[in-house]
NUKE-653072 format. One record per residue (C-alpha): residue in three letters; residue number from 0; chain; x, y, z. Coordinates in steps of 0.02 Angstrom, whole numbers, always signed. Layout:
node res = ALA&n = NUM&chain = A&u = X&v = Y&w = Z;
...
END
This chain:
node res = UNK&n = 0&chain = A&u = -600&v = +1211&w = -339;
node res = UNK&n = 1&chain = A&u = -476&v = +1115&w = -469;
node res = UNK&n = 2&chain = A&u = -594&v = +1083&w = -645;
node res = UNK&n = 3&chain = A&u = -519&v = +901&w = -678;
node res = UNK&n = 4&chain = A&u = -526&v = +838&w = -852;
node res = UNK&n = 5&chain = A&u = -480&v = +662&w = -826;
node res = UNK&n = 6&chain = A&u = -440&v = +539&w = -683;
node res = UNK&n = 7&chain = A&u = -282&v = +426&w = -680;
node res = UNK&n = 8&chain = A&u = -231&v = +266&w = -580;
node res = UNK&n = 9&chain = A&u = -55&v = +261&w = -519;
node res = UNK&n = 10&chain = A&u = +30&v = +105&w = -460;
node res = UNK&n = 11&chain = A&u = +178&v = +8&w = -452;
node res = UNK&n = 12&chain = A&u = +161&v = -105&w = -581;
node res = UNK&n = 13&chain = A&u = +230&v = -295&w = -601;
node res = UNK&n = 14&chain = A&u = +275&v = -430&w = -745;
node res = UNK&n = 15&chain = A&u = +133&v = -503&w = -839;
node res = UNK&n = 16&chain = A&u = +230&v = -649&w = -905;
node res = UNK&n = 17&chain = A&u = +383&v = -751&w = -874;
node res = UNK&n = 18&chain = A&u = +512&v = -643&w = -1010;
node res = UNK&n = 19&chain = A&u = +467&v = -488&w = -891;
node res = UNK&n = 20&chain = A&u = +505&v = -551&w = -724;
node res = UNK&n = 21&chain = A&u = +728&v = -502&w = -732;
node res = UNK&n = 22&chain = A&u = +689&v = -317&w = -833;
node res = UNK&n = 23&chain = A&u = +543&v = -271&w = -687;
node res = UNK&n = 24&chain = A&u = +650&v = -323&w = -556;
node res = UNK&n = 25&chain = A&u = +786&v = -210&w = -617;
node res = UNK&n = 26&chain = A&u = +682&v = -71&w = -638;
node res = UNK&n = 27&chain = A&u = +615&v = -94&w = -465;
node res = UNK&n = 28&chain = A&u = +781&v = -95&w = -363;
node res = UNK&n = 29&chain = A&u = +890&v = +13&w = -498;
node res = UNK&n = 30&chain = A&u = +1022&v = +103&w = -405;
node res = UNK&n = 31&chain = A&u = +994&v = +14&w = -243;
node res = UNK&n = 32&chain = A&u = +1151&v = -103&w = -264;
node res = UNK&n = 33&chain = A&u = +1048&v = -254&w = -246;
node res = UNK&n = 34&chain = A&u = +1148&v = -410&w = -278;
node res = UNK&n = 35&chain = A&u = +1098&v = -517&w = -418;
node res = UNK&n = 36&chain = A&u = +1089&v = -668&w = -336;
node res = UNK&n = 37&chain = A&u = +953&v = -581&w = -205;
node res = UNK&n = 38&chain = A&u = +853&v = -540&w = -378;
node res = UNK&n = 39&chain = A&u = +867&v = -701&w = -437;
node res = UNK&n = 40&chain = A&u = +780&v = -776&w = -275;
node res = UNK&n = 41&chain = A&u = +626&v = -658&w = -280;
node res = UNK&n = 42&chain = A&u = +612&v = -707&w = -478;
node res = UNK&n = 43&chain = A&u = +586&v = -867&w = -403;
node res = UNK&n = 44&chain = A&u = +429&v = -808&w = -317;
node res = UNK&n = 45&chain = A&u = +361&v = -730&w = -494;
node res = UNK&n = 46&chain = A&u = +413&v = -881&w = -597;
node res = UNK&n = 47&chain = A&u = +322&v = -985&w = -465;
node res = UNK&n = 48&chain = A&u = +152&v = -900&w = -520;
node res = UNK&n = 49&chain = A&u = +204&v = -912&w = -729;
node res = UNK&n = 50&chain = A&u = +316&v = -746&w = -700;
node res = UNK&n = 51&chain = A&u = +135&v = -649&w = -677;
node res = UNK&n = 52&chain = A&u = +105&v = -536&w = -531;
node res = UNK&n = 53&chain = A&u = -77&v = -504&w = -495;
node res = UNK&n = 54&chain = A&u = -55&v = -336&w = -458;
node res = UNK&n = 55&chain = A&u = -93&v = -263&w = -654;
node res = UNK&n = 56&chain = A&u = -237&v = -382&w = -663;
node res = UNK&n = 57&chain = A&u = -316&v = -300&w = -492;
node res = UNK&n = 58&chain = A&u = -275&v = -135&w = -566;
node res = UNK&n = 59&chain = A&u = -380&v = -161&w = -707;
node res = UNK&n = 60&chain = A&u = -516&v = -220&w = -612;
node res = UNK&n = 61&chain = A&u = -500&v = -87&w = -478;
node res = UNK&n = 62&chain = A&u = -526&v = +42&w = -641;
node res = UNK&n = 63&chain = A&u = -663&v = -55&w = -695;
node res = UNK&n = 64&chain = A&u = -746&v = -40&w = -542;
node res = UNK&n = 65&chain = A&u = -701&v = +158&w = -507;
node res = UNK&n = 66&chain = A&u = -794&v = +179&w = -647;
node res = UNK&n = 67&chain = A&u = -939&v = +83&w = -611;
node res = UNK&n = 68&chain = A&u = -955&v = +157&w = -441;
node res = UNK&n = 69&chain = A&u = -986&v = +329&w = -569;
node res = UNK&n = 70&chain = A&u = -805&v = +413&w = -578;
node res = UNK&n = 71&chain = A&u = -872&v = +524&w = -723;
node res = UNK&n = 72&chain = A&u = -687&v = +574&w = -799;
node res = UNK&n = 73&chain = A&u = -614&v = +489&w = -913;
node res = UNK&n = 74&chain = A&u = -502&v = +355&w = -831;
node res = UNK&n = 75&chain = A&u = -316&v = +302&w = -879;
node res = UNK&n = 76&chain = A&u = -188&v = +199&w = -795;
node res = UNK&n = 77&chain = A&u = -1&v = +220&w = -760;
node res = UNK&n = 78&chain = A&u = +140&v = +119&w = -662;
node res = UNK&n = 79&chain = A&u = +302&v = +163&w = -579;
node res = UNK&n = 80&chain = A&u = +410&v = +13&w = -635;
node res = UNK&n = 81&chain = A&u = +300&v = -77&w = -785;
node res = UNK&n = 82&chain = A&u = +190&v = -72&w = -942;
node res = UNK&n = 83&chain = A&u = +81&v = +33&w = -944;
node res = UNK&n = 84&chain = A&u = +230&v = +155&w = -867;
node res = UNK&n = 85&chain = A&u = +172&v = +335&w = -806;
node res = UNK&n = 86&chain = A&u = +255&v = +423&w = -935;
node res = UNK&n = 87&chain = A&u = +193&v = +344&w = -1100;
node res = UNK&n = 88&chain = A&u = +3&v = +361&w = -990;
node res = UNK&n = 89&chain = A&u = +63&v = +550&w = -963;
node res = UNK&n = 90&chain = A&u = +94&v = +580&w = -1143;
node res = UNK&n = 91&chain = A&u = -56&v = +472&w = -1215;
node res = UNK&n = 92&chain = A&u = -171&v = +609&w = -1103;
node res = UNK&n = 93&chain = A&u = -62&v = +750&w = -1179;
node res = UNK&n = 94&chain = A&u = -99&v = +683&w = -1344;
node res = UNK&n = 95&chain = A&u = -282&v = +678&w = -1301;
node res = UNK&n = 96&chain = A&u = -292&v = +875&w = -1237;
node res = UNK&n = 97&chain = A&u = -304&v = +810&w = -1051;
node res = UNK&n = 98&chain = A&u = -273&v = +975&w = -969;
node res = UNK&n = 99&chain = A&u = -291&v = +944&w = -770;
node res = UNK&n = 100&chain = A&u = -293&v = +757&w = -701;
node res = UNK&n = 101&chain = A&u = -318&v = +707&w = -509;
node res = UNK&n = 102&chain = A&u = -227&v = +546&w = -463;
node res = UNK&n = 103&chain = A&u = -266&v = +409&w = -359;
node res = UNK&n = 104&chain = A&u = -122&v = +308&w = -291;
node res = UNK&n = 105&chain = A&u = -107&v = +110&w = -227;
node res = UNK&n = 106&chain = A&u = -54&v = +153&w = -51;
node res = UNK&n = 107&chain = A&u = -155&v = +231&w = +75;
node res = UNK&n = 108&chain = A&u = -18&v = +291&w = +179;
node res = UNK&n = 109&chain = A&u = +120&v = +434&w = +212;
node res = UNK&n = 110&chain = A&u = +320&v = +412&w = +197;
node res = UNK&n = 111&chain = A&u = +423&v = +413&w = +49;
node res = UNK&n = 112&chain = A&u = +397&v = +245&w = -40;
node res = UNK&n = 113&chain = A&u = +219&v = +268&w = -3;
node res = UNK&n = 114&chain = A&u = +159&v = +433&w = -50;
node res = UNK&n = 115&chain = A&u = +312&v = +558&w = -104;
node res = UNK&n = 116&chain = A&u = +396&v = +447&w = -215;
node res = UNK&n = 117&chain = A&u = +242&v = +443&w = -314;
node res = UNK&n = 118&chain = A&u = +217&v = +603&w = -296;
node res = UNK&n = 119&chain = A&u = +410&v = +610&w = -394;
node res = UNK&n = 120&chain = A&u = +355&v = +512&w = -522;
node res = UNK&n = 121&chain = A&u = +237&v = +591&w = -578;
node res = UNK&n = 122&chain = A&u = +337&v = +766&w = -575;
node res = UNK&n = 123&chain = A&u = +477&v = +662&w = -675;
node res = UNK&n = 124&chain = A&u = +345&v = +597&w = -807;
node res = UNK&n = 125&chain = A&u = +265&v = +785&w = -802;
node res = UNK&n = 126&chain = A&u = +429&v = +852&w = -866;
node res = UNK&n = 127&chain = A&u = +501&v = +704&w = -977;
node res = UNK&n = 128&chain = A&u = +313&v = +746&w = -1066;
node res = UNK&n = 129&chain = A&u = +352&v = +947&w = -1086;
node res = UNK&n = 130&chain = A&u = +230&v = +1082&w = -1112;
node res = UNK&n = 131&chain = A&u = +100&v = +958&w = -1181;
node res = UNK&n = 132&chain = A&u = +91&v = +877&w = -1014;
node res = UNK&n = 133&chain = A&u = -62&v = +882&w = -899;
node res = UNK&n = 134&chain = A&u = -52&v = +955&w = -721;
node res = UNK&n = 135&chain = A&u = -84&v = +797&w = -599;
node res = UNK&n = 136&chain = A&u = -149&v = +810&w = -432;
node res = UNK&n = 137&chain = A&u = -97&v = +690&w = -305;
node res = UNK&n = 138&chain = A&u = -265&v = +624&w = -214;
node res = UNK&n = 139&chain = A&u = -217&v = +633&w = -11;
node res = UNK&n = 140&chain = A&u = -175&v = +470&w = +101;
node res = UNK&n = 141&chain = A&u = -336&v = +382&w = +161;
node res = UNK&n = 142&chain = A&u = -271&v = +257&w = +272;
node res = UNK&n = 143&chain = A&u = -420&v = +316&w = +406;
node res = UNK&n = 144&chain = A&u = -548&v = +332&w = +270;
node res = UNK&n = 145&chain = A&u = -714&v = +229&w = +300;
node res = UNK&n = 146&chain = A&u = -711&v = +168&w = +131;
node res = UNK&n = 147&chain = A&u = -531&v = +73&w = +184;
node res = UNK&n = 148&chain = A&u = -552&v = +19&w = +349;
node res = UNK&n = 149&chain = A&u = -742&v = -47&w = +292;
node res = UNK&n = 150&chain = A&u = -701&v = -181&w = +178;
node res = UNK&n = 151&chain = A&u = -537&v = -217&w = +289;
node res = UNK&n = 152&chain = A&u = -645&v = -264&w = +436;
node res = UNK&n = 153&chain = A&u = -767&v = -355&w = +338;
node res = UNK&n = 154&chain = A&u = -626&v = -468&w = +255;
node res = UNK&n = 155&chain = A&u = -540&v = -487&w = +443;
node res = UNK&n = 156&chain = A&u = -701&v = -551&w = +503;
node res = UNK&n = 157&chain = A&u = -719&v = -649&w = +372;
node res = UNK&n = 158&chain = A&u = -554&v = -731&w = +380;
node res = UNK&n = 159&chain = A&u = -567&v = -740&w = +562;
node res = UNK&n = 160&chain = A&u = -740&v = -846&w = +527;
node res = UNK&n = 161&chain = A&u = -632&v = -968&w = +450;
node res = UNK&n = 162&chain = A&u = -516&v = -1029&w = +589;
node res = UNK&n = 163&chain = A&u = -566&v = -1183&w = +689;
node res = UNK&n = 164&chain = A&u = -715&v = -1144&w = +813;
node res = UNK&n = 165&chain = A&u = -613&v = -1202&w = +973;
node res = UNK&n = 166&chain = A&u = -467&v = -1071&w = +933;
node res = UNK&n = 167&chain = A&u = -576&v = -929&w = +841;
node res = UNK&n = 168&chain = A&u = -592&v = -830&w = +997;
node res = UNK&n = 169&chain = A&u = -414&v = -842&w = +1075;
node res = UNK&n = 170&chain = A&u = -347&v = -795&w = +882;
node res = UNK&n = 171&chain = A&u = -238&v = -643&w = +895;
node res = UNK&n = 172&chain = A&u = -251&v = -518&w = +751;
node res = UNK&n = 173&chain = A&u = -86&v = -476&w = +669;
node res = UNK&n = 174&chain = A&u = -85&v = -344&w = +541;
node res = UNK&n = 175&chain = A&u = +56&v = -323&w = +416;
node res = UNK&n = 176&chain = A&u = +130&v = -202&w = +321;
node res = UNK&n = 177&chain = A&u = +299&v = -170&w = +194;
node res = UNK&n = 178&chain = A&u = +465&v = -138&w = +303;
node res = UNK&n = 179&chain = A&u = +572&v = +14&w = +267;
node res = UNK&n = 180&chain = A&u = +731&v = +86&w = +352;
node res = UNK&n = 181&chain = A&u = +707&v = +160&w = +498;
node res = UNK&n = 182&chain = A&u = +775&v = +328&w = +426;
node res = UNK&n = 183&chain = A&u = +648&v = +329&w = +299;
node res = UNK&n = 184&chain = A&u = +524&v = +315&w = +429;
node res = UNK&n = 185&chain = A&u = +561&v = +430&w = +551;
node res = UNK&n = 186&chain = A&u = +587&v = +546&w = +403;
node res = UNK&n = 187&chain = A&u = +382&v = +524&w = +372;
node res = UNK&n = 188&chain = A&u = +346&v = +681&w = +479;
node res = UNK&n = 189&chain = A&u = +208&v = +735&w = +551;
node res = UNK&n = 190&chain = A&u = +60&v = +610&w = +562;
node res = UNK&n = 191&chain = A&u = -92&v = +718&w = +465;
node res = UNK&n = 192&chain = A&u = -140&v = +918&w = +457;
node res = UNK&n = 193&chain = A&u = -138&v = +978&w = +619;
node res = UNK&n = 194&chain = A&u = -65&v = +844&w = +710;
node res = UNK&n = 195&chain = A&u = +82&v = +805&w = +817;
node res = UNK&n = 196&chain = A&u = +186&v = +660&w = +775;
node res = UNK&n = 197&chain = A&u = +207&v = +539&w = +927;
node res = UNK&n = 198&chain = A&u = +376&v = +501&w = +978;
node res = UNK&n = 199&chain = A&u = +393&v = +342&w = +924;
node res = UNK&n = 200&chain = A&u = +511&v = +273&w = +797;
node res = UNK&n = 201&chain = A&u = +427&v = +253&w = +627;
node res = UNK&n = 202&chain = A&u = +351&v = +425&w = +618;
node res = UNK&n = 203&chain = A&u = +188&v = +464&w = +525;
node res = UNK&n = 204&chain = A&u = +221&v = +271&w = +422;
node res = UNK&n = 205&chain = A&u = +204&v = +194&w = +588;
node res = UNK&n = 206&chain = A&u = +86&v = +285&w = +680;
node res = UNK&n = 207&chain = A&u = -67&v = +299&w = +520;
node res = UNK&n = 208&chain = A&u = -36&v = +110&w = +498;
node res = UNK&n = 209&chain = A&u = -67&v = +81&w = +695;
node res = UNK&n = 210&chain = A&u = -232&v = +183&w = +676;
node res = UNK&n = 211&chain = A&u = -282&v = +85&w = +540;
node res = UNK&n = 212&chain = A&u = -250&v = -72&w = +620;
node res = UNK&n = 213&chain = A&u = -325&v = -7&w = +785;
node res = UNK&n = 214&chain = A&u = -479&v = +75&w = +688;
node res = UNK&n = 215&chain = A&u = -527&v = -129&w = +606;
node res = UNK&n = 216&chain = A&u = -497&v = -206&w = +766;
node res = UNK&n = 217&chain = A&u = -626&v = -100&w = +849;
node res = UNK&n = 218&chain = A&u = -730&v = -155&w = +711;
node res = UNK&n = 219&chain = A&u = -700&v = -330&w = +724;
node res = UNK&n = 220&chain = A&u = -690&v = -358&w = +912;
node res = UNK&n = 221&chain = A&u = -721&v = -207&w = +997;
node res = UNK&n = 222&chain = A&u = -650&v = -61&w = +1088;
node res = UNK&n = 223&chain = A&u = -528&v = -144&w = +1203;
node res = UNK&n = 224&chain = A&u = -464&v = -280&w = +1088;
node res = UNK&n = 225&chain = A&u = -286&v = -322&w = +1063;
node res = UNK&n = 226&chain = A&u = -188&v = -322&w = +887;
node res = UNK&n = 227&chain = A&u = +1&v = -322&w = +848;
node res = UNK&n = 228&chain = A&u = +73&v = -232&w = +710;
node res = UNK&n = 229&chain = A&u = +216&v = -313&w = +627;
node res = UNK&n = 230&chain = A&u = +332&v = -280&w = +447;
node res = UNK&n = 231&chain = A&u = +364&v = -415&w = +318;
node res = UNK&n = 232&chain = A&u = +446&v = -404&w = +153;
node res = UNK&n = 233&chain = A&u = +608&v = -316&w = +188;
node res = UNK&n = 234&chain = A&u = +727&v = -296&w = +43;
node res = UNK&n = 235&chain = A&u = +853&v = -194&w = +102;
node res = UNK&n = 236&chain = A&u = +1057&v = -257&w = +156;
node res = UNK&n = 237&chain = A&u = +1076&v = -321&w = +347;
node res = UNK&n = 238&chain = A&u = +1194&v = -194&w = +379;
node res = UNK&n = 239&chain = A&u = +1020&v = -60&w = +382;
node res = UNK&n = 240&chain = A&u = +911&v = -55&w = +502;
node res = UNK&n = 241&chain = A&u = +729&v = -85&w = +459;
node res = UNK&n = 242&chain = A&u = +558&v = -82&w = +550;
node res = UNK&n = 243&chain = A&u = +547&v = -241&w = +649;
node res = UNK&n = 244&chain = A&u = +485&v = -352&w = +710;
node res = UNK&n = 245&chain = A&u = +454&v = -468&w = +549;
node res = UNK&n = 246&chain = A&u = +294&v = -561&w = +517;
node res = UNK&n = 247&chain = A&u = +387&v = -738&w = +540;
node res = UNK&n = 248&chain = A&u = +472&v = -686&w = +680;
node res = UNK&n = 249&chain = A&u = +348&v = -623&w = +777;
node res = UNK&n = 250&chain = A&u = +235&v = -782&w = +740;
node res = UNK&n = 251&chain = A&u = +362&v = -881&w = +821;
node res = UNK&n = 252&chain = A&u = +353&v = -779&w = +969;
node res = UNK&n = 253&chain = A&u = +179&v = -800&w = +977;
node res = UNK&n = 254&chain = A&u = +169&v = -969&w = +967;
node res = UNK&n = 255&chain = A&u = +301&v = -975&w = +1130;
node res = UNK&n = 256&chain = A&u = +158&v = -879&w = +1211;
node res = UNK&n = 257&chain = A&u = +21&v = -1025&w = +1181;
node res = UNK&n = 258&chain = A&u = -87&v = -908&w = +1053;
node res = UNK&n = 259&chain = A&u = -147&v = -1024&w = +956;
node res = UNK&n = 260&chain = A&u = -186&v = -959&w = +797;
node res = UNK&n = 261&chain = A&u = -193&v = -807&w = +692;
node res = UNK&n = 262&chain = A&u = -277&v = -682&w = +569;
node res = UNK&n = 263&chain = A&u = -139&v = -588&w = +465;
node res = UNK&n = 264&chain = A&u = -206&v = -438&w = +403;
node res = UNK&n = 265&chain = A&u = -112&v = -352&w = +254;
node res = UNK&n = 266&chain = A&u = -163&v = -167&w = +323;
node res = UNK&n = 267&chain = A&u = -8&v = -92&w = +231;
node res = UNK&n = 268&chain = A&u = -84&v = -144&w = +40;
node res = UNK&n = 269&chain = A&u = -224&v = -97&w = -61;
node res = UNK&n = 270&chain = A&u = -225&v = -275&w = -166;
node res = UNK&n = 271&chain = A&u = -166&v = -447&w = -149;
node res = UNK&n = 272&chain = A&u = -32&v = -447&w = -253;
node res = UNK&n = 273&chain = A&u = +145&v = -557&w = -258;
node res = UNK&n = 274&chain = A&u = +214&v = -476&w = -66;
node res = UNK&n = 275&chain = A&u = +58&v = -555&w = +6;
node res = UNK&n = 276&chain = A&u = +23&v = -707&w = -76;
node res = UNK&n = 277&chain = A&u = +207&v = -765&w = -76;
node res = UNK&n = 278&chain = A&u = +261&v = -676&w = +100;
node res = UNK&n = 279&chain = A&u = +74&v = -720&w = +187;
node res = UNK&n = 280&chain = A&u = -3&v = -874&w = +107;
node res = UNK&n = 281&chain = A&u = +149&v = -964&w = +63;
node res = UNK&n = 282&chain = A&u = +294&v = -913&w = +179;
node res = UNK&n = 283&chain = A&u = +212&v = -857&w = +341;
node res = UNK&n = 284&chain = A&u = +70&v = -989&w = +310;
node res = UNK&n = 285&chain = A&u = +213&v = -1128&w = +323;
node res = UNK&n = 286&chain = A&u = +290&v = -1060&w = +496;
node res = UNK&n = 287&chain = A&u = +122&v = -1057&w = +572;
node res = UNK&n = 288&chain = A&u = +96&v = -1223&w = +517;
node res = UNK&n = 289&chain = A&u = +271&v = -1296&w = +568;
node res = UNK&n = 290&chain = A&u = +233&v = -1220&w = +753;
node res = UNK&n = 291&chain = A&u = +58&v = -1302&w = +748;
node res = UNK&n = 292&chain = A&u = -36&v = -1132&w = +760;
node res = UNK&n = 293&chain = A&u = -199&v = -1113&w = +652;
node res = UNK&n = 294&chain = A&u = -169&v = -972&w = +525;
node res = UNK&n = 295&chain = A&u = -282&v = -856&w = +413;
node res = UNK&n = 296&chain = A&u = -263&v = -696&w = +311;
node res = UNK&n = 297&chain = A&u = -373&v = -560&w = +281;
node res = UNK&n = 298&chain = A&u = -418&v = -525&w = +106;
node res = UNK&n = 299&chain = A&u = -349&v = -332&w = +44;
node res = UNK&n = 300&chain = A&u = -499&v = -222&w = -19;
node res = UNK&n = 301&chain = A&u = -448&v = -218&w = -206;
node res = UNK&n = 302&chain = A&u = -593&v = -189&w = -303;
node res = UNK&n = 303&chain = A&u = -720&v = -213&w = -181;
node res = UNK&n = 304&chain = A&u = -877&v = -72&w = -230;
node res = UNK&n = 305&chain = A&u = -829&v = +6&w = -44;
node res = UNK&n = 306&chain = A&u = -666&v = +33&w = -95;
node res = UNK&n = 307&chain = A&u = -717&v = +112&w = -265;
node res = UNK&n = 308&chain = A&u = -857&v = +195&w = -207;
node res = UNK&n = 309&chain = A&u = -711&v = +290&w = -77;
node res = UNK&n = 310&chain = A&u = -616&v = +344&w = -229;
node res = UNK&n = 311&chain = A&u = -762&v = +422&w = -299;
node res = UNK&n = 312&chain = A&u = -765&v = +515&w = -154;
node res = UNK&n = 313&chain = A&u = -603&v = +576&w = -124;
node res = UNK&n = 314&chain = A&u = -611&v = +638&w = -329;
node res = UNK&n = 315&chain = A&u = -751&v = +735&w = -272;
node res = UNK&n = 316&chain = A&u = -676&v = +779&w = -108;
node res = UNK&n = 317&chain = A&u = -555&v = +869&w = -219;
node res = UNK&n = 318&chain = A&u = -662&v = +937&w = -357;
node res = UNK&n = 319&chain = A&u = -823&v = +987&w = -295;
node res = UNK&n = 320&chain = A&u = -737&v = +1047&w = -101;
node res = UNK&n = 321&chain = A&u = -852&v = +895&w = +6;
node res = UNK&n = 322&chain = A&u = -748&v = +891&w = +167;
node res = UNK&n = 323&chain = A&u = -624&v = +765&w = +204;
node res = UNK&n = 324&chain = A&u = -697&v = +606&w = +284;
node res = UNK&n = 325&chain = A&u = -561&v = +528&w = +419;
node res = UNK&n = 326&chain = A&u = -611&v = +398&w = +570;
node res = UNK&n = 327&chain = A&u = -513&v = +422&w = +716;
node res = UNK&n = 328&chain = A&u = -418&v = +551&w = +814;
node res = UNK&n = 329&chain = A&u = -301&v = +604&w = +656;
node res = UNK&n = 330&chain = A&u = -426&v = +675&w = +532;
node res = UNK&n = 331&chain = A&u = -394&v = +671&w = +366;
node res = UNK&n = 332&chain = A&u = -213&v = +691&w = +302;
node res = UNK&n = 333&chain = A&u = -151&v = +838&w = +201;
node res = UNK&n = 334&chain = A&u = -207&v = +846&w = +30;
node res = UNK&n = 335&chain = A&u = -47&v = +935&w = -35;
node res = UNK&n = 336&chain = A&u = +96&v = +890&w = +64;
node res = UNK&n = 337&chain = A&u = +246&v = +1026&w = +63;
node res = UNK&n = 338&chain = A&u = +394&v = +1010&w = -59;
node res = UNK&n = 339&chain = A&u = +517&v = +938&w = +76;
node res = UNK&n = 340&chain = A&u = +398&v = +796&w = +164;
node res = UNK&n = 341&chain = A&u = +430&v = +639&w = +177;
node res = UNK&n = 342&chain = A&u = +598&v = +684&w = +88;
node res = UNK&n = 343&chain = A&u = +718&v = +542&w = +119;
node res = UNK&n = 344&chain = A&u = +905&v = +482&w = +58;
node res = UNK&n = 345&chain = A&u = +983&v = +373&w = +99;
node res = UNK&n = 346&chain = A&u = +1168&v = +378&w = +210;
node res = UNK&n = 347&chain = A&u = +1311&v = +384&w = +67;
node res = UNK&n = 348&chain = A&u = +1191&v = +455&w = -58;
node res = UNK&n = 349&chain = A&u = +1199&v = +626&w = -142;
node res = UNK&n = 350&chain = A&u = +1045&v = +729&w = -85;
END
């Protein structure tokens, strides 16, 4: 099995101050030919929160607790799109004779923005870095992990504890995730090793996020229970198709059915940072209020010692050869994916 010298956290990184909202913006949709004045509104929702996005404060305490759970490697920290970047991380282990790394990623899922762009990065930061570089391992997708759907179904629970007694029961449980285009989707392949895909447009993205969703609810409420799974957070031009239905959307739909009031679960992310508290609490919160339905959202696992104590255990799933834990009927996903998966570009663009 791999001898790892060191352990690194990979994630996507965000502003820490109001001077860094414009630059990590630009960094996050370069060569995507997103209109300025589109960037300019989501600075809004950073400047709205001092131009900080939680998301390198949770990383910090997700490390912090990785290592507490007893991660015995040494521990560094990269992002794709902000201080620290992966490349500067890459070359600061160089510098310290870091020979062999495993990496644990933010996103507990399959498709290109979720898995094989990472996956990218850190073969671009590998080479930028030269010779002196580390070789990094890519820890698998654990979307069906017990260490992810645990704290999940303890936070829906929770959340669903706080809705009004007289419309707890008749709550429906809604479970978000990030949109992408459909063709990056059904480019996602095949849902885990050994598995068909079902034909169903979304590919594996769709299909591990409705086991996830479907794997809480049976916590939560049982076997038979009911749950939607709907997108938010789309970024892309109208002229694209994208996963649908979106979260608002679909709340208004809801409401025209009489449910009276919700749980939103954000199954697609690891942490709560700026997608769900300005897409969930602030902009979905205010169309469930405006159509009189009760609304509440499930806490993400973050740091929770569950969640840390489940990257312990894929590291060691990976050094010490402790099989692959997976709930459900997919088992656990691939731990090295081939060169071509989740490959996706999109139409007009140069493969």
């Amino acid at each position: 099995m791999p001898d790892y010298d060191a352990f690194l956290l990979l994630s996507f990184g965000g502003p820490e101050g109001p001077d860094d909202v414009m630059p990590f913006l630009e960094n996050v949709t370069r060569g995507r030919g997103i209109p300025p004045e589109r960037l300019a509104e989501v600075a809004e929702h950073y400047q709205a929160y001092g131009g900080v996005s939680p998301i390198n404060g949770q990383c910090r305490d997700m490390l912090a607790a990785i290592k507490a759970a007893g991660l015995d490697l040494p521990a560094y920290w990269g992002n794709r799109n902000w201080d620290p970047f992966l490349e500067d991380t890459v070359r600061q282990m160089a510098d310290d004779g870091v020979r062999r790394a495993v990496a644990f990623v933010t996103s507990a899922y399959s498709s290109y923005s979720a898995c094989r762009q990472y996956r990218d990065d850190i073969e671009r930061a590998v080479e930028a870095v030269g010779p002196r570089a580390p070789e990094i391992d890519k820890i698998r997708p654990y979307f069906n992990h017990l260490g992810f759907i645990e704290p999940f179904a303890a936070n829906t629970a929770a959340a669903l504890e706080t809705l009004p007694a007289d419309v707890r029961d008749d709550a429906r449980l809604v479970f978000t995730a990030h949109s992408v285009p459909v063709g990056m989707a059904a480019a996602s392949g095949s849902v885990s090793a050994g598995t068909a895909m079902p034909e169903a447009v979304g590919g594996r993205y769709a299909a591990e996020l409705a086991e996830a969703a479907r794997l809480i609810t049976e916590r939560v409420r049982g076997e038979s229970a009911g749950f939607d799974l709907v997108w938010q957070s789309r970024s892309g031009p109208p002229s694209v198709p994208w996963l649908e239905p979106d979260i608002c959307d679909h709340l208004t739909a809801l409401a025209s059915d009489d449910v009276p009031a919700v749980v939103v679960v954000p199954v697609g992310f690891v942490s709560d940072h700026m997608e769900v508290i300005h897409d969930l609490d602030t902009e979905a919160r205010l169309v469930a209020e405006s159509l009189g339905m009760g609304f509440a959202r499930a806490a993400a696992p973050g740091s929770s010692p569950r969640f840390a104590q489940m990257v312990r255990e894929l590291v060691a799933e990976r050094t010490a050869g402790e099989p692959g834990e997976a709930l459900g009927t997919f088992g656990p996903a691939a731990g090295d994916c081939p060169a071509d998966c989740c490959r996706y570009v999109p139409k007009g663009k140069p493969s």
